[in-house]
C-alpha positions in Angstrom: -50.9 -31.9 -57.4 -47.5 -33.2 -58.5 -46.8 -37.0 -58.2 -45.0 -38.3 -55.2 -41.9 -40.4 -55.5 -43.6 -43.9 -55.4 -44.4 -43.5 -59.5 -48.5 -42.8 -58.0 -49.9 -40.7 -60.9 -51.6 -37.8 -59.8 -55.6 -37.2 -60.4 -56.2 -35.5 -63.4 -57.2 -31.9 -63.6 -61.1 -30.7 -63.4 -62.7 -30.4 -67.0 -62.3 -26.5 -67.7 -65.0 -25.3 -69.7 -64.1 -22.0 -71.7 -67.5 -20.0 -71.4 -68.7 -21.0 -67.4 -65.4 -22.2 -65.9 -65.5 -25.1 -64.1 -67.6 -28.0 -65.2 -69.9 -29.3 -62.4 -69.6 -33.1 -62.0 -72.5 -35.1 -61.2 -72.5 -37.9 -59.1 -75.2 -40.3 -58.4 -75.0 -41.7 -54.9 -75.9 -45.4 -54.6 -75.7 -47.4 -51.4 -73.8 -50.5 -51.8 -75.3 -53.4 -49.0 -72.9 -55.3 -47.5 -74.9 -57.7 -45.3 -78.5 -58.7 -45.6 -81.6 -56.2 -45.6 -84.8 -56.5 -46.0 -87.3 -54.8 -48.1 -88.7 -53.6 -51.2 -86.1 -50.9 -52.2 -83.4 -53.0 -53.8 -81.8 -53.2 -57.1 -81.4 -56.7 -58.7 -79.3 -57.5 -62.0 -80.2 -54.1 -63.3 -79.8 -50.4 -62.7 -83.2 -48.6 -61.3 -84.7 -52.3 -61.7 -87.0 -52.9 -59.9 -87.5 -49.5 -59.0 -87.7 -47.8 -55.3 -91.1 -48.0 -53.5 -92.5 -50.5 -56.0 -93.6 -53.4 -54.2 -95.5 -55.2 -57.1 -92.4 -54.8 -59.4 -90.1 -55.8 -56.4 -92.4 -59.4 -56.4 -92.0 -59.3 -60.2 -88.0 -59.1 -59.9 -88.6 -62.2 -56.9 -90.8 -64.4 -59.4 -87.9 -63.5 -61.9 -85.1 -64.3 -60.2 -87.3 -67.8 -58.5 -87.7 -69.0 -62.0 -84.2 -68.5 -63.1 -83.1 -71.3 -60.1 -86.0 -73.2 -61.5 -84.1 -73.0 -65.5 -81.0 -73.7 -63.8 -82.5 -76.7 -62.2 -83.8 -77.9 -65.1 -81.2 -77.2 -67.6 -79.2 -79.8 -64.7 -81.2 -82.4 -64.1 -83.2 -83.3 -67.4 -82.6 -85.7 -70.4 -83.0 -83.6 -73.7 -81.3 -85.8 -76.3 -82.0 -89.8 -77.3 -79.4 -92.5 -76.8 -78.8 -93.0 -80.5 -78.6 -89.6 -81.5 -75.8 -87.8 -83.4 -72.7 -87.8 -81.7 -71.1 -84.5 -82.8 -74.9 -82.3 -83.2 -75.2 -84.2 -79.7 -72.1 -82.2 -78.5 -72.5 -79.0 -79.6 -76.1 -79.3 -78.4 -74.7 -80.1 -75.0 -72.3 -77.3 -75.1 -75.2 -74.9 -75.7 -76.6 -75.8 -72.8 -74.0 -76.1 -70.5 -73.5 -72.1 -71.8 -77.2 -71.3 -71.1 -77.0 -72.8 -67.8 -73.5 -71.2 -66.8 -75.5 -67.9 -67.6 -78.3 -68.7 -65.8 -76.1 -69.5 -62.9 -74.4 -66.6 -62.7 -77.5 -64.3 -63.3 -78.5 -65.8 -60.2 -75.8 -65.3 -58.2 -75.6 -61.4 -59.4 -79.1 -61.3 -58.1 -78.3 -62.7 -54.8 -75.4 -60.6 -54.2 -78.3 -57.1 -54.3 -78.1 -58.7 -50.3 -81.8 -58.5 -50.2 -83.2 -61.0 -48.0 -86.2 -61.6 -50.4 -84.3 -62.2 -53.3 -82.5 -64.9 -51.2 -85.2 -66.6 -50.5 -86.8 -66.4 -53.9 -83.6 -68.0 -55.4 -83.0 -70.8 -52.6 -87.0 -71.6 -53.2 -86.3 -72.1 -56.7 -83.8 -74.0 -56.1 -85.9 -76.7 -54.4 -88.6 -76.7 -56.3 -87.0 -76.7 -59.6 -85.2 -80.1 -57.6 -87.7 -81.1 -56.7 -89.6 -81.4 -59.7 -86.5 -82.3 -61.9 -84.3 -83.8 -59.7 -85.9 -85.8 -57.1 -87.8 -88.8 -57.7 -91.2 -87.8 -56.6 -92.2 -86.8 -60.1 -89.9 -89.1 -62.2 -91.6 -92.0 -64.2 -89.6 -95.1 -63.2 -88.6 -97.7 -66.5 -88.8 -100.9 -64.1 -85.3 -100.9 -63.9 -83.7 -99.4 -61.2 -81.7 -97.0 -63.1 -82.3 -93.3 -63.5 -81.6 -91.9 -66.9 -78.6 -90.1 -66.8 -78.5 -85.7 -67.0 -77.6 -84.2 -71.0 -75.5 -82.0 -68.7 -72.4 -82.7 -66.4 -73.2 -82.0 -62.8 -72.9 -78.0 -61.1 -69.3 -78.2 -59.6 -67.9 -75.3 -57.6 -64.2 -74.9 -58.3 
């Protein structure tokens, strides 16, 4: 097929093998959800994970993905380092963090974007309860003073 005056390359030829002909081409057909579903046969982060028609790996990959939005949590609402620590080790501590939580974040999001309602769920339950334990004040010991002790990590912003 020649190209057509708007500089649109043309597809490039079948592979042509010398002995057979023809190559066949396989293609491996894979449904892509657009809206919500429900069930157990859903890939999440990974390809052929957790595997068709598997529920107890399907509530594996939902305990996975639940304590990834707990980490995340965690790696946002906790203390790690003392006041009087190193300024500069301190730093690149905090950046390390921030990294393993931007991963974490996004791991999450790729998990929630299979569409699967129970990964939803799994993720937004996470959410809570990782706030819940790290970021509320129903498990926080309170100092007396009135102040809460400030995050190592800047707050989730989005934009």
């Amino acid at each position: 097929m020649a190209a057509s005056h708007h500089n649109i390359p043309s597809p490039p030829p079948p592979a042509f093998n010398g002995s057979t002909g023809f190559m066949p081409t396989r293609r491996r057909k894979m449904m892509m959800h657009m809206t919500f579903f429900w069930g157990h046969s859903a890939e999440v982060l990974f390809s052929g994970w957790p595997g068709r028609d598997n529920p107890v790996m399907y509530a594996l990959s939902l305990l996975c993905v639940f304590v990834l939005a707990v980490l995340v949590e965690l790696l946002s609402h906790c203390s790690f380092f003392k006041p009087g620590a190193n300024g500069v080790a301190v730093g690149f501590l905090q950046t390390g963090l921030y990294t393993l939580r931007s991963g974490l974040s996004y791991l999450v999001m790729l998990a929630v974007m299979s569409f699967n309602g129970g990964v939803f769920l799994a993720v937004v339950a996470g959410h809570a309860v990782g706030f819940l334990l790290f970021g509320s004040r129903a498990f926080k010991k309170s100092d007396g003073s009135g102040i809460d002790r400030q995050a190592s990590l800047p707050p989730m912003t989005c934009g």
